[in-house]
MITORSE-30062 format. One record per residue: residue number from 1; y, x, z of N, C-alpha, C, O in turn. Coordinates in pm, 1 decimal, m for minus. Atoms other than C-alpha are relative to their C-alpha. Layout:
BEGIN
<r NUM <Y X Z> <Y X Z> <Y X Z> <Y X Z>>
...
// end
This chain:
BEGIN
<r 1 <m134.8 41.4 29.7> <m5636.9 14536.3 m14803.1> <4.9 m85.9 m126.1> <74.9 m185.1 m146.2>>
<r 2 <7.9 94.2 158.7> <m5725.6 14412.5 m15165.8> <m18.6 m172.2 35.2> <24.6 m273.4 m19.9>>
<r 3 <88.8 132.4 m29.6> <m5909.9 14129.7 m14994.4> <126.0 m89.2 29.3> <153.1 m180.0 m49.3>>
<r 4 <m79.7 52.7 m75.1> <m5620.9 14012.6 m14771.5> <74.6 m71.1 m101.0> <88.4 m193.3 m106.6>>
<r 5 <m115.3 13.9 135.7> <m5373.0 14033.9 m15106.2> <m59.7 m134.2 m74.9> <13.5 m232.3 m88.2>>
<r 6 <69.0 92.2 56.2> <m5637.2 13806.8 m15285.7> <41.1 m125.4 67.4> <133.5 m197.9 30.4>>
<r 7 <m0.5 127.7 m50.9> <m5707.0 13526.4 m15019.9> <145.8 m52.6 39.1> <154.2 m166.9 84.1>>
<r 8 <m70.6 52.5 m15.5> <m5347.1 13517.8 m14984.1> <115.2 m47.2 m123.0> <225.6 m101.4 m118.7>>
<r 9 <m57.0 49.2 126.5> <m5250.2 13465.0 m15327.8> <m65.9 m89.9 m33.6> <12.7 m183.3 m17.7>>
<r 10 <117.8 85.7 m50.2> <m5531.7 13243.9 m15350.6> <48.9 m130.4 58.0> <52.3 m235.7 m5.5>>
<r 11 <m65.1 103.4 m79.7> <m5379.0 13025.4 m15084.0> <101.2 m79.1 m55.6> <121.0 m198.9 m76.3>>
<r 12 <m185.4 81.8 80.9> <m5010.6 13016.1 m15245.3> <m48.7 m78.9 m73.1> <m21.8 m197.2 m52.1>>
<r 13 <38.5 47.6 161.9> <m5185.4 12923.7 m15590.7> <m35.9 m159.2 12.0> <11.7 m255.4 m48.3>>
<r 14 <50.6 130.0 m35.5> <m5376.4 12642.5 m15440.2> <121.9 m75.1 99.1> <134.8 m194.2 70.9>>
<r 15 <m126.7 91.5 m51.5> <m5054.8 12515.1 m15201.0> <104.0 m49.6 m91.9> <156.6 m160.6 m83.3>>
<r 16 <m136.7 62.0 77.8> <m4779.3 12523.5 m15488.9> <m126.1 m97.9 m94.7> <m49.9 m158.3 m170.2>>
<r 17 <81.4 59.4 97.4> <m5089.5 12331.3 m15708.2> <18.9 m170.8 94.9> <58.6 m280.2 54.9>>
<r 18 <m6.1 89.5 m93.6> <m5103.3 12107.4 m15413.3> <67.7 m76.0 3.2> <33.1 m193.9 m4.7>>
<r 19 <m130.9 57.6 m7.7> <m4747.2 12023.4 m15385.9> <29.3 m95.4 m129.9> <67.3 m212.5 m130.0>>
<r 20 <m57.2 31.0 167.3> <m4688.6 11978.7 m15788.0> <m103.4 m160.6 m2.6> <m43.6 m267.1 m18.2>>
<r 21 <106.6 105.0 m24.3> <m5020.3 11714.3 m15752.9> <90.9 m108.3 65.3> <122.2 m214.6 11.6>>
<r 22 <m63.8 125.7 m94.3> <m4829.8 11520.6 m15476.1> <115.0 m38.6 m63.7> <121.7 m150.4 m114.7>>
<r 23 <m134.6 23.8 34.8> <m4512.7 11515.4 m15577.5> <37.1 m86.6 m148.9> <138.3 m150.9 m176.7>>
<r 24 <m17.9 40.6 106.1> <m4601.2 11418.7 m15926.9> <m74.3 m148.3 20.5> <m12.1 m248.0 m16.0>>
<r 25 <80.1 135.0 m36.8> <m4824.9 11127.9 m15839.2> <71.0 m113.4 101.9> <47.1 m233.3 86.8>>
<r 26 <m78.2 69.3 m88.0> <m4588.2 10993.6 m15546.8> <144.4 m54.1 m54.3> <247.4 m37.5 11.1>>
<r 27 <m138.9 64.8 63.9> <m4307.9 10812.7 m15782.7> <3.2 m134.4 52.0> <m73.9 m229.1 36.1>>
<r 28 <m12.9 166.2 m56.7> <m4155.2 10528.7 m15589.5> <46.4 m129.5 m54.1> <129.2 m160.3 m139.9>>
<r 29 <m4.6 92.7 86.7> <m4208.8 10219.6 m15628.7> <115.7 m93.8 15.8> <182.8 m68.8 115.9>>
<r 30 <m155.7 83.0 m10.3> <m3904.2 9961.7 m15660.1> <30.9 m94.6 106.2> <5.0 m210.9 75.5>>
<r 31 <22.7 85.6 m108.4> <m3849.3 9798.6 m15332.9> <14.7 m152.4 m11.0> <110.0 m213.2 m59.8>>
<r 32 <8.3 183.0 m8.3> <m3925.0 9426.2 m15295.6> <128.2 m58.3 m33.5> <139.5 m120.7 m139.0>>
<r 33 <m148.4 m8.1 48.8> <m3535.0 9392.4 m15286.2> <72.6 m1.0 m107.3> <155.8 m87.4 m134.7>>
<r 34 <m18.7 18.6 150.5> <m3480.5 9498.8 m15630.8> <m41.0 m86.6 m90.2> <21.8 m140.7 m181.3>>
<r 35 <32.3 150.8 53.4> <m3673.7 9251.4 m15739.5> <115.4 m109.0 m24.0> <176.6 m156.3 m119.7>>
<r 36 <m42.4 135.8 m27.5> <m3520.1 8992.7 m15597.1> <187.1 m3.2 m64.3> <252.9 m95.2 m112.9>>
<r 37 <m150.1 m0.2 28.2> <m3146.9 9140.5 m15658.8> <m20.1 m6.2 m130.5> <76.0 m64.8 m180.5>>
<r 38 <17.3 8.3 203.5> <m3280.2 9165.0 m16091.9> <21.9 m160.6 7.8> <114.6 m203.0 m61.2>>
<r 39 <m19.7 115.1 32.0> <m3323.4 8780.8 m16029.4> <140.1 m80.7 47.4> <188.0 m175.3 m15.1>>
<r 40 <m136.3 63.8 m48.4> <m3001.1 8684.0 m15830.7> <47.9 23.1 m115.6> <58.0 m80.6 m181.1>>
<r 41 <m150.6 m39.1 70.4> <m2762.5 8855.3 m16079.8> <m35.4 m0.4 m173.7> <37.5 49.2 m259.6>>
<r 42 <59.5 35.3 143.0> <m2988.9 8749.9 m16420.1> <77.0 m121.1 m26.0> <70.9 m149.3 m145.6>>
<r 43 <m27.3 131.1 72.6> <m2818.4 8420.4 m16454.8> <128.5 m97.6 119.4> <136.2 m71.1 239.4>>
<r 44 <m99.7 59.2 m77.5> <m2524.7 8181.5 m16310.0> <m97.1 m119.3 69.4> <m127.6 m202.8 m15.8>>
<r 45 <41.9 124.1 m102.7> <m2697.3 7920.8 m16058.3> <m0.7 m129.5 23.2> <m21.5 m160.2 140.6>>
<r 46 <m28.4 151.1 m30.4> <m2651.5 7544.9 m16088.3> <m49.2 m38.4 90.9> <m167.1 m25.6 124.2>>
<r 47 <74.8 123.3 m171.9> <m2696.2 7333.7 m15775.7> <m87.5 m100.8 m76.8> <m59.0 m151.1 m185.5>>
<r 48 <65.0 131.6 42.5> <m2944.4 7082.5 m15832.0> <m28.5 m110.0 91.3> <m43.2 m229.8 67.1>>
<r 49 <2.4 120.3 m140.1> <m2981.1 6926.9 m15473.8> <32.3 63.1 107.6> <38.4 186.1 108.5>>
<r 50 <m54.6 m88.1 m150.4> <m2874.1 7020.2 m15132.2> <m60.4 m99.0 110.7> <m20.8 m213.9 130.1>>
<r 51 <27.3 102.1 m131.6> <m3054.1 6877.5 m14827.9> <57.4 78.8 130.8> <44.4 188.9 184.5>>
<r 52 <m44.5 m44.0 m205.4> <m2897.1 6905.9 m14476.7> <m78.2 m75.4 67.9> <m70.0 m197.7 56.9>>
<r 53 <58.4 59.7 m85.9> <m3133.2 6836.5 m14231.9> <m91.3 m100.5 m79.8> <m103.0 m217.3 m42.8>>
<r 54 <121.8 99.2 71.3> <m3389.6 6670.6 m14458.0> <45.6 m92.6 m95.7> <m20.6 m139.7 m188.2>>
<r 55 <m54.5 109.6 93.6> <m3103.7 6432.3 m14602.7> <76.8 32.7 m139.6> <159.9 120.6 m117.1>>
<r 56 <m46.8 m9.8 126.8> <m2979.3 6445.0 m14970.3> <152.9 10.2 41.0> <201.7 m69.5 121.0>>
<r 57 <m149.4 m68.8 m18.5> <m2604.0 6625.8 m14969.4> <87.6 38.0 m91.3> <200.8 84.4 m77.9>>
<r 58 <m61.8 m92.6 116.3> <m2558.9 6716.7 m15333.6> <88.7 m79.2 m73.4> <77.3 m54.2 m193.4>>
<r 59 <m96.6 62.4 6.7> <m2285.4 6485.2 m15388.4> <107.7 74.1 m0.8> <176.1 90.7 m101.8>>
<r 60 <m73.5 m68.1 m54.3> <m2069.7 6699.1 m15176.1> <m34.8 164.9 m71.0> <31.3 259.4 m27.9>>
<r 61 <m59.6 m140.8 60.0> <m2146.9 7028.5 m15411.5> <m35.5 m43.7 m157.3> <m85.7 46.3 m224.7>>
<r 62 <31.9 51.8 114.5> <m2193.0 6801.8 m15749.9> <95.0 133.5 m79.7> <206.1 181.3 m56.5>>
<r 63 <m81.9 m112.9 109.6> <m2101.5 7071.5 m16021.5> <13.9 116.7 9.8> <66.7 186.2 m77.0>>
<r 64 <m3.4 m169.4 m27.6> <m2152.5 7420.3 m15821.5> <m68.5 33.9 m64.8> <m177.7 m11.6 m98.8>>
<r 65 <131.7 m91.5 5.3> <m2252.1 7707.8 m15943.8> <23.4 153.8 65.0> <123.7 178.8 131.9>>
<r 66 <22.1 m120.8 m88.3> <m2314.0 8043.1 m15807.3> <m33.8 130.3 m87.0> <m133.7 123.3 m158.6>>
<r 67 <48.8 m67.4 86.8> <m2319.5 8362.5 m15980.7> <23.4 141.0 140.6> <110.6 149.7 227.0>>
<r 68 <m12.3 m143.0 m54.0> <m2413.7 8746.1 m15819.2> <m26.3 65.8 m69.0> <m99.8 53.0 m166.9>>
<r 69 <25.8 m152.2 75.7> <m2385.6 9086.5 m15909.5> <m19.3 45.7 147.5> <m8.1 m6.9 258.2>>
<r 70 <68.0 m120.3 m143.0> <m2519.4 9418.7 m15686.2> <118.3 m57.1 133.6> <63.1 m91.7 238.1>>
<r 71 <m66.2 11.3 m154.2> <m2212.3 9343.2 m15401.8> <63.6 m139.0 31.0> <57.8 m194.8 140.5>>
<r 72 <m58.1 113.8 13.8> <m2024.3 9038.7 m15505.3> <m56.1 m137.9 m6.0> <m179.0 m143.5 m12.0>>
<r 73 <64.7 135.4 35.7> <m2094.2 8678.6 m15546.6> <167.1 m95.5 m57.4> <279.5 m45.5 m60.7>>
<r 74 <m97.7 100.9 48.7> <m1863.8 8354.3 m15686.6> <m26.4 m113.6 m41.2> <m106.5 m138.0 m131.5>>
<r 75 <14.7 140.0 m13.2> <m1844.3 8025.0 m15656.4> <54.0 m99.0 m63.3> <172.8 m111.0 m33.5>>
<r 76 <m135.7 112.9 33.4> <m1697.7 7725.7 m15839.3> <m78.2 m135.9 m30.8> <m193.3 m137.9 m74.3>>
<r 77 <m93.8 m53.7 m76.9> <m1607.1 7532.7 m15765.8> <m37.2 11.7 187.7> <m143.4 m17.1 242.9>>
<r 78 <m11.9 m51.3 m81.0> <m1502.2 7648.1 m15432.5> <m1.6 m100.2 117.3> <88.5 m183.8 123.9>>
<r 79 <m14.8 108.7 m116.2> <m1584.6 7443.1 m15108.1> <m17.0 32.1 144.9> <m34.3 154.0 144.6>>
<r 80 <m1.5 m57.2 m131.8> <m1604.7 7491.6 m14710.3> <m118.8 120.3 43.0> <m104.1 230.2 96.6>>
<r 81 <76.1 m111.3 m11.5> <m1910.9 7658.1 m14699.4> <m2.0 100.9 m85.8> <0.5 218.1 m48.2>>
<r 82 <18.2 m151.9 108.7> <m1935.5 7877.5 m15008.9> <153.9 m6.9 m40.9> <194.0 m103.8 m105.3>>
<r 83 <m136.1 m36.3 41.2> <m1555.7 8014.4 m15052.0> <m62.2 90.4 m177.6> <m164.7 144.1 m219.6>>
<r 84 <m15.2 m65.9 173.1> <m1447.9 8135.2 m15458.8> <m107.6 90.1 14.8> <m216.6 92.0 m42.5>>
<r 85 <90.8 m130.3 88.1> <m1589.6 8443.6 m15430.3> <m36.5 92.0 198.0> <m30.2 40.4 309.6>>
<r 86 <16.3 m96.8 m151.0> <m1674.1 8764.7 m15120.0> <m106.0 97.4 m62.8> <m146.9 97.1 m178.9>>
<r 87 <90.9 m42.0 44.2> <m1909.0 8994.3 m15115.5> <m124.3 m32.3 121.2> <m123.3 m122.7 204.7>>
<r 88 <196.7 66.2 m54.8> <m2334.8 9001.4 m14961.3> <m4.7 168.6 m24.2> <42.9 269.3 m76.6>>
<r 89 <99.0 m128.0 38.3> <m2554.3 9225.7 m14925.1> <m127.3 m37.0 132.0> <m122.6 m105.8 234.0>>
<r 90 <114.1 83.7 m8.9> <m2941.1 9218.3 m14870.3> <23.0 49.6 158.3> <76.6 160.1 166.8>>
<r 91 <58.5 m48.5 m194.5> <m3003.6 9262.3 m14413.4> <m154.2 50.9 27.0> <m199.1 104.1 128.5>>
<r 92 <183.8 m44.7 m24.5> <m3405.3 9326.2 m14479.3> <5.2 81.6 m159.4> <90.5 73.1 m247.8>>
<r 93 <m1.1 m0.3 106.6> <m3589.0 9527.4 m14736.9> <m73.4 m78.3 m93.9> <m117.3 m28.2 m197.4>>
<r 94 <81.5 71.7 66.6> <m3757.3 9276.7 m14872.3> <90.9 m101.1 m68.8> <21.8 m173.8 m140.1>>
<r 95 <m124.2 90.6 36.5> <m3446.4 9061.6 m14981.4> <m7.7 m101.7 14.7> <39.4 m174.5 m72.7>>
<r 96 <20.7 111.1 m62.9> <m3543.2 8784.0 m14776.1> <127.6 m102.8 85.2> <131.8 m222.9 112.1>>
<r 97 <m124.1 m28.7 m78.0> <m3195.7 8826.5 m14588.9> <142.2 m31.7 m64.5> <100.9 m139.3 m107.7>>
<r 98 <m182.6 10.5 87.2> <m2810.8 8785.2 m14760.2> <81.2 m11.5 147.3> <64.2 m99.9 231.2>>
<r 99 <m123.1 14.9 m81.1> <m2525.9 8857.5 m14524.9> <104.2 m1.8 m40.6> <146.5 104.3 m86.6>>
<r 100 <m148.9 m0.9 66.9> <m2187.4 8740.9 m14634.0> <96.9 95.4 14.7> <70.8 159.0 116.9>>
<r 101 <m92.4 m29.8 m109.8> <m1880.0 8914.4 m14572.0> <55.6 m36.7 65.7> <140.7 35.1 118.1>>
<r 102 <m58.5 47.1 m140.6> <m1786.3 8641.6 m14313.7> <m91.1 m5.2 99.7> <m69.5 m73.1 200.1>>
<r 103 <120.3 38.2 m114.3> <m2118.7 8675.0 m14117.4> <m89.2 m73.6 m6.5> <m173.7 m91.4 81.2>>
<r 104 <64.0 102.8 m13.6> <m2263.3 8430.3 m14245.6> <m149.7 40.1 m54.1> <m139.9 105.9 m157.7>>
<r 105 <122.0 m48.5 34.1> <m2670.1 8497.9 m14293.0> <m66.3 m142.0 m72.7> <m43.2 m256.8 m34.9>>
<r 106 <50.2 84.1 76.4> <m2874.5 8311.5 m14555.6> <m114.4 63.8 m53.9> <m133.1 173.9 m105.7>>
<r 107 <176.9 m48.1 105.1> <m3238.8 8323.9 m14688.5> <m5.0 m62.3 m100.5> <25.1 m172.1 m147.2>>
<r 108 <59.4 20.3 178.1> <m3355.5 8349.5 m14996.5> <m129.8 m79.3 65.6> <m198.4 m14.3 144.5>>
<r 109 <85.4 67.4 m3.2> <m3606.5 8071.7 m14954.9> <m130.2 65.9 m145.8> <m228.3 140.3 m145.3>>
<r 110 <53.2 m47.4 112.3> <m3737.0 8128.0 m15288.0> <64.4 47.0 m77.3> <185.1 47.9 m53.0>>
<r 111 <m23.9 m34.2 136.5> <m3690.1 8262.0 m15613.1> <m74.9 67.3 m127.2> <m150.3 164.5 m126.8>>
<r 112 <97.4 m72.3 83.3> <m3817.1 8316.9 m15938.7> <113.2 22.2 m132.5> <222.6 49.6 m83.1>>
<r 113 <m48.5 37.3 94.3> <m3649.4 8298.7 m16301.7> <51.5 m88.1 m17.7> <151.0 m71.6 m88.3>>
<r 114 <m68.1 111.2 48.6> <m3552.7 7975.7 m16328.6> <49.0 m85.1 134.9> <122.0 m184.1 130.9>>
<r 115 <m39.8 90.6 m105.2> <m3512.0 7851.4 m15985.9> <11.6 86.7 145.6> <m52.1 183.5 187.2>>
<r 116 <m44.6 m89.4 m118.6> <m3352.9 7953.5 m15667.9> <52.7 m99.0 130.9> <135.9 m189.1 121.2>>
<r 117 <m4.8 90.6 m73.0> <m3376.7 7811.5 m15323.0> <68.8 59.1 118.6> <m7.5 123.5 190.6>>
<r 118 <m54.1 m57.9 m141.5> <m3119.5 7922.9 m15020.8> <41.0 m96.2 118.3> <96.3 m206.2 117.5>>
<r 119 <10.5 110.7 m140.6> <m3139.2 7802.4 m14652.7> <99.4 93.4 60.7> <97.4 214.6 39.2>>
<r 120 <m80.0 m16.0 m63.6> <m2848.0 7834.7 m14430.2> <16.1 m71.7 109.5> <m37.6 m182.4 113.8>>
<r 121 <m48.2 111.9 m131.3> <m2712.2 7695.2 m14085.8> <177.0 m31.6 21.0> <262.1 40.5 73.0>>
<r 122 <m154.2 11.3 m2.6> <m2371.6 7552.1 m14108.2> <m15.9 m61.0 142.4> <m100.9 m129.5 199.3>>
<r 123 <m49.2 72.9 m145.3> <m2217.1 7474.4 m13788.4> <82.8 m86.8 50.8> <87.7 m135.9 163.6>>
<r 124 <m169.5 60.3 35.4> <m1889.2 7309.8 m13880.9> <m16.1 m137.2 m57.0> <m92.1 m150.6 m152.9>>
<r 125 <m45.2 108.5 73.3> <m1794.1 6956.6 m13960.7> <150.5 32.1 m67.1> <237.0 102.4 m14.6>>
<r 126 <m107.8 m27.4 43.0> <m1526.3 6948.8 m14196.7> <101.8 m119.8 m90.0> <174.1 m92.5 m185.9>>
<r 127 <m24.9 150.0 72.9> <m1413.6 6582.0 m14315.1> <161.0 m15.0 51.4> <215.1 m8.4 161.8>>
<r 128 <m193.2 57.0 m22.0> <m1019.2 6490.1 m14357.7> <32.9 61.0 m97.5> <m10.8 158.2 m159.1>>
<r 129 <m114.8 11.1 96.0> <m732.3 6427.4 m14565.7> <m0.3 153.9 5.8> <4.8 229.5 102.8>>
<r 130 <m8.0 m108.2 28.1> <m735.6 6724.6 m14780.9> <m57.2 135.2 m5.6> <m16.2 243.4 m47.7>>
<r 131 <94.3 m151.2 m18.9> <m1033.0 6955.3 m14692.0> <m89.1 m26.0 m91.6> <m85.9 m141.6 m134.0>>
<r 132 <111.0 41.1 24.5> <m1338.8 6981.9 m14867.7> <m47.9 m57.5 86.3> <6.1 m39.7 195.5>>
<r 133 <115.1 58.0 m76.1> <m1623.7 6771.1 m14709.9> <m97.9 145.3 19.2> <m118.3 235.0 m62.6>>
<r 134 <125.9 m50.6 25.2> <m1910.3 6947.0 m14539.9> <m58.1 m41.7 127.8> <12.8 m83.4 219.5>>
<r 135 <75.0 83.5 m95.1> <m2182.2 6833.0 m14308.0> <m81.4 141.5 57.5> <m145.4 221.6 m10.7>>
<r 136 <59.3 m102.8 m45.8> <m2295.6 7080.3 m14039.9> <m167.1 m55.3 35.5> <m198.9 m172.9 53.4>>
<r 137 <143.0 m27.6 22.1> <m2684.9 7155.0 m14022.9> <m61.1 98.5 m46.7> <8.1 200.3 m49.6>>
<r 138 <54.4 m83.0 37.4> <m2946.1 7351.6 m14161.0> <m5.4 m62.6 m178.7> <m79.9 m147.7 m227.4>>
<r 139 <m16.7 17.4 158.5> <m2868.9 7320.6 m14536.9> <m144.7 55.5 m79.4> <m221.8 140.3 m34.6>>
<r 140 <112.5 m76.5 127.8> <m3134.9 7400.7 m14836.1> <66.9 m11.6 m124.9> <70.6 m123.7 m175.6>>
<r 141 <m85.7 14.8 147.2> <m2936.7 7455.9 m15158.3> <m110.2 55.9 m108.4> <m178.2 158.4 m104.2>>
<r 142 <112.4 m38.5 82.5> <m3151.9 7440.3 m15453.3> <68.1 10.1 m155.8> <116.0 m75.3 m230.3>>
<r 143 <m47.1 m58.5 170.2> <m3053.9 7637.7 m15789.7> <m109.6 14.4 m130.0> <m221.8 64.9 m126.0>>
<r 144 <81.0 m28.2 122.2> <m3180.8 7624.8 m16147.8> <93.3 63.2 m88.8> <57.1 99.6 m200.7>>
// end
C-alpha cells in the first residue's frame, strides 16, 4: 500500500511540475496583426501617389491624409472613395486584410515606419458638376 501512495504522489509531483514548465514557457507571441495595427495608428499618412491601373491619379487625392486608431480611421480631406471618417477592422490574422464599414476590402500592400502602401478595387466612376472625381480600377495609394 506504501508503494501505491508513493508512485502516486510521485506522478502528481512530476504532472503539476510538468504543467508549471509548460505553461510558463508558452507566453504568446503578438500576432502578425499587432504589428501591423502599432504601425497604422503610429502616425497620420500623407498620400504621395496613387496609381489606378498603372496610371498616375494623385492629382485627384493631392493633400490626403489618413489617420487610424484600433477601430476607426479618418480622412481629409474627404473624397468618393475614402469618406471623412468609418470604422475597419483587420479580415486575416496577419493584417494583410482591412474591411471598411461599407464593405469595402483593402490590402495592406506594405508597410513599415515611414511608408505605407494600400491596394483597392474601386468600381465606380464618379465625374460631374459637384462630386468629387474618382476613376474606377484597381487603385495603389501610397503613404509616407
Amino acid at each position: 500500500m506504501k508503494m501505491k501512495i508513493k508512485n502516486t504522489s510521485l506522478a502528481s509531483v512530476l504532472c503539476l511540475t510538468f504543467i508549471m514548465l509548460f505553461t510558463a514557457c508558452s507566453e504568446e507571441e503578438p500576432a502578425p496583426s499587432d504589428a501591423v495595427l502599432s504601425k497604422l495608428k503610429s502616425k497620420t499618412w500623407n498620400v504621395s501617389s496613387v496609381q489606378v491601373d498603372g496610371v498616375d491619379q494623385t492629382t485627384l487625392f493631392a493633400g490626403m491624409t489618413l489617420t487610424f486608431t484600433v477601430k476607426d480611421y479618418q480622412v481629409n480631406p474627404a473624397n468618393a472613395i475614402w469618406p471623412a471618417s468609418g470604422t475597419w477592422q483587420f479580415t486575416d490574422k496577419e493584417g494583410t486584410v482591412i474591411t471598411r464599414n461599407d464593405g469595402l476590402e483593402i490590402t495592406v500592400a506594405e508597410i513599415t515606419e515611414s511608408s505605407l502602401k494600400l491596394s483597392l478595387q474601386w468600381s465606380k466612376n464618379t465625374f460631374g458638376a459637384g462630386r468629387i472625381a474618382s476613376v474606377s480600377g484597381q487603385h495603389l495609394f501610397t503613404f509616407n
